[in-house]
C-alpha positions, 0 to 999 in steps of 0.5 A: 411161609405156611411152615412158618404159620405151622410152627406158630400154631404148634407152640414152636415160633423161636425156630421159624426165624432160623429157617427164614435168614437162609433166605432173606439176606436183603433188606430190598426184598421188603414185603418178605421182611416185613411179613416175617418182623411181623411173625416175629411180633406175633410170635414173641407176643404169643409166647409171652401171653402162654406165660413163656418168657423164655420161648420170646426169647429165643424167638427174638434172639434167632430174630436178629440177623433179620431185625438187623436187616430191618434196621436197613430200611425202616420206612418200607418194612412194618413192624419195624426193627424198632418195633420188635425192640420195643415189643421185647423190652415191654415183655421183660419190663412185664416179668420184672426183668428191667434190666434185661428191657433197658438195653431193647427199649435204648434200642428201640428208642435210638431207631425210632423215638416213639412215645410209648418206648419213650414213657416206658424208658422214662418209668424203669429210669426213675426206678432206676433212680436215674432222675436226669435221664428219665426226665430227658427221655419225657422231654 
């Protein structure tokens, strides 16, 4: 963990997750996962507010044996997996990639139907002039 807060302090988030899945391979060891999903927010909301699209996303990508160990159990580890779907699909609606969100906010939407993930969804499917299915996602 204290090399990890080190790579985020330095710019270097996306190769902390590597080091952790050599460790966290359980979703029952739920504080550690929980500590580390919360590293990944951090660390792809940093990048993000630096102007490093592409940092997120190698942030998020090395993430995703460990969010995939969050999908587990997301009552007991916050952020969720959800969360982090979320969070990632928010950023690349942000860069005007919609493409590239639409499949993380499904994502996010399937684990946990929040409304925030739920209106976002709704707003890139009527840009996408796909009527039924934002309004079905509003409903």
């Amino acid at each position: 963990m204290p090399i990890a807060s080190l790579l985020l302090a330095h710019g270097m988030a996306e190769a902390a997750p590597l080091l952790f899945q050599q460790t966290l391979q359980s979703p029952a060891r739920f504080k550690e996962l929980s500590w580390v999903m919360g590293y990944v927010l951090e660390g792809i909301l940093q990048a993000e507010s630096y102007g490093d699209l592409g940092g997120a996303r190698r942030t998020f990508a090395n993430a995703q044996p460990l969010v995939k160990l969050a999908e587990a159990d997301p009552q007991r580890i916050k952020p969720s997996a959800s969360n982090l779907y979320y969070a990632m699909g928010a950023i690349e609606a942000r860069a005007g990639e919609l493409e590239r969100a639409h499949p993380f906010l499904k994502q996010a939407v399937a684990l946990e139907a929040t409304p925030d993930a739920l209106r976002l969804l709704a707003s890139m499917e009527r840009q996408r002039r796909d009527y039924p299915s934002a309004l079905a996602s509003l409903d």
